[in-house]
N, C-alpha and C positions, 0 to 999 in steps of 0.2 A: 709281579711287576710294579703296583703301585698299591699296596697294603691300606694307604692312609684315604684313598679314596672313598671308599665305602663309610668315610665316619661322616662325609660332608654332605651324603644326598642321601634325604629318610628312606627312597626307593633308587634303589642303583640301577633298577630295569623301569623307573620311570622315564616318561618321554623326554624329560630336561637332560637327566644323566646318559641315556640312550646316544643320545643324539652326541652331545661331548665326546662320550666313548669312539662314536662312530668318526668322528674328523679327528681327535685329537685322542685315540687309545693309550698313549704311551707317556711317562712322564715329561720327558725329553720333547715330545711334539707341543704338550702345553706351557712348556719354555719358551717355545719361537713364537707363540702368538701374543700378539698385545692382550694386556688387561683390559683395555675398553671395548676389543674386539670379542673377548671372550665374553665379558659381561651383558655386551650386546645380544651377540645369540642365545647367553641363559635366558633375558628376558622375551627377546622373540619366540623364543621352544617352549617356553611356558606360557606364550600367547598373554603376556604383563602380570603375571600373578604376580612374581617374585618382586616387581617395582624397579626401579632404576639401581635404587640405592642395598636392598637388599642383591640383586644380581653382582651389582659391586664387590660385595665384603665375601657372596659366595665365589669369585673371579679370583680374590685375591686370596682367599683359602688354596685354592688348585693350585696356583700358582706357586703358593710358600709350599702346600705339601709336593708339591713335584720338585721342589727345589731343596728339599730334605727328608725325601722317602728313603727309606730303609730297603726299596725292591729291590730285585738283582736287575742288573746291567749285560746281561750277559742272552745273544741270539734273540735282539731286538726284534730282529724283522720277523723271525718264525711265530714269535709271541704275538707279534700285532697281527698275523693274519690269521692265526688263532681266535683270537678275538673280536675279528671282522667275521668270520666265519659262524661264531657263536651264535652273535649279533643279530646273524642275515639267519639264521635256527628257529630264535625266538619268534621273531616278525614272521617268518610260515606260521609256526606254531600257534600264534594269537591272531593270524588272519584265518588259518582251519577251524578254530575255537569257533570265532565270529561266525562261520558260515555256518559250522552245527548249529550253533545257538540260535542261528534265522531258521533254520530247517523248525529243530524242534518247535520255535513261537509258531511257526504257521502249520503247523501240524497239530498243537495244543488246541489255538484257535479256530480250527473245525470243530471245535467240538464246543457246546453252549453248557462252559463248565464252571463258573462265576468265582475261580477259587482266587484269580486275584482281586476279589473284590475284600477278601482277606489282608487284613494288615499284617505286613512280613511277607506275604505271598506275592514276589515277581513274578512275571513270563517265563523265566526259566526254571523256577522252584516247582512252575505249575504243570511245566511241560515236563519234568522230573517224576511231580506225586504224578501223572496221569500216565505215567509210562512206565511204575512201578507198580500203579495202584489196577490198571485196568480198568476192570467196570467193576463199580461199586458195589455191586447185587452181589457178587462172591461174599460179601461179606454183611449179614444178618445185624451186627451190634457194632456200635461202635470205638469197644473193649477190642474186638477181633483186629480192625483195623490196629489200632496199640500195639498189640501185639507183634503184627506182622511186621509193623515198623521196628520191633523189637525196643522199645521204650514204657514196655511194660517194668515195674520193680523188681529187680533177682531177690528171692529170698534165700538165704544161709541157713541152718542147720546145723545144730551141734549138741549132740544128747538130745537132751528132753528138751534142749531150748531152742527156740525160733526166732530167728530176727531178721524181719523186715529192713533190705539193706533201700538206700535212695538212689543207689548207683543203678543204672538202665543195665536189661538183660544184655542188649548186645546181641539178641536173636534179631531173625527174620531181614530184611532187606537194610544192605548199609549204607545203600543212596535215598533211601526213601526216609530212612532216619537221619541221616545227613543233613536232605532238604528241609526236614521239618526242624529240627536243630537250630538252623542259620534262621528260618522262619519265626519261631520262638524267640530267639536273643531277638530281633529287632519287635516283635510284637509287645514282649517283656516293658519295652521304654515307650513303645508309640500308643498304643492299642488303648484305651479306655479302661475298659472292663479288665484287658489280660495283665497290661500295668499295674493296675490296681491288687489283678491276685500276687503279683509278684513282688510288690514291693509288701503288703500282708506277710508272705513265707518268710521274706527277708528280715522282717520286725520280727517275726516269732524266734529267729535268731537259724534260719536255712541259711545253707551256702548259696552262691550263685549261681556254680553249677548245680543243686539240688532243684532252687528256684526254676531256673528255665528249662531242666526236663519235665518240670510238675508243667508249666505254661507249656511245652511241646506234646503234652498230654492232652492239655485242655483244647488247644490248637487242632490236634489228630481228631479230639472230637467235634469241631465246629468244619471241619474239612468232609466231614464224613455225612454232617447233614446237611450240607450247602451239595455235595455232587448228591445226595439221596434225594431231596427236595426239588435240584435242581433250580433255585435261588438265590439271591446274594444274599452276603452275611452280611449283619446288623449289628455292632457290638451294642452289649448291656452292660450295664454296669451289676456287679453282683450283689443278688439280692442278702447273702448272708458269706460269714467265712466259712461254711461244709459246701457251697456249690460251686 
């Protein structure tokens, strides 16, 4: 129906786009309204980020491309209620989300488990590892735990030769590797200590993704002695490049 929409808002199920969608779905509808009217409500729905003058130039974008889309014109109305119907999908969708994700915080937070004292580690990542990981005592080292998350190194095999691949096995739980994943990429840039080992691998000429499975390693191990210990974590900085 309107192809060129999606080139004007970075997120099309953002709340500024959402909302446009939801009064004005159709090209034809954001024909009949004024440009200062529309520009109005971008800035309102964005609660002033966009600015007056930014809101403007995006008003007049919609406007030119609804005025030279290439969409079909054909069973307007089934399309738009399609589209309201979609609309009204997502909002359950991301109001059910929310409610899980209270569930799990207050469910995590029974328990005195300090893992977001962890950088990278949210309320929901924590409520993740602790629902993946159970109690900590199942596991003796904390290699075992690596593993389980399956972020231990795949080794290849080929004749008499061996080679250590960088690439993660891929075994054992792929939400608990997941969480630590996303945990790692933001510890990689904030963390002290785990910044510092990662931009180290980076120099030595690692990828990025080689980088932050090595930090989701090191990570799996400071997760492992903070629920062992029962303590929050402290970053260090590293005392040498093997630790």
């Amino acid at each position: 129906m309107f192809p060129e929409y999606e080139q004007i808002f970075s997120d099309v199920f953002g709340m500024s786009s959402t909302e446009v969608l939801l009064q004005y779905p159709l090209p034809e509808d954001l024909l009949k309204i004024d440009t200062d009217q529309l520009a109005t409500l971008l800035n309102q729905v964005s609660k002033g980020r966009y600015g007056e003058t930014r809101a403007r130039n995006k008003a007049e974008k919609l406007k030119y491309s609804a005025q030279n889309t290439f969409g079909i014109s054909i069973a307007t109305d089934v399309f738009k209620m399609q589209i309201h119907l979609l609309l009204e999908q997502i909002d359950l969708l991301e109001k059910q989300l929310n409610q899980i994700e209270e569930a799990m915080i207050e469910l995590s937070n029974r328990q005195e488990h300090y893992l977001t004292t962890i950088t990278g580690v949210s309320d929901i990542t924590a409520a993740v590892v602790l629902g993946e990981i159970g109690s900590i005592s199942r596991f003796e080292r904390p290699g075992q735990l690596v593993a389980f998350a399956g972020l231990d190194a795949s080794v290849h095999q080929s004749g008499d030769f061996n080679s250590s691949n960088t690439r993660i096995s891929k075994r054992g739980s792929p939400y608990l590797r997941r969480a630590l994943w996303q945990a790692a990429f933001v510890a990689s840039f904030h963390d002290p200590a785990l910044s510092l080992y990662y931009q180290k691998l980076r120099e030595r000429g690692k990828a990025h993704g080689t980088a932050v499975g090595a930090v989701a390693r090191k990570l799996t191990h400071i997760i492992f002695a903070v629920l062992r210990d029962k303590k929050p974590y402290q970053s260090r900085p590293q005392k040498s490049d093997n630790n």
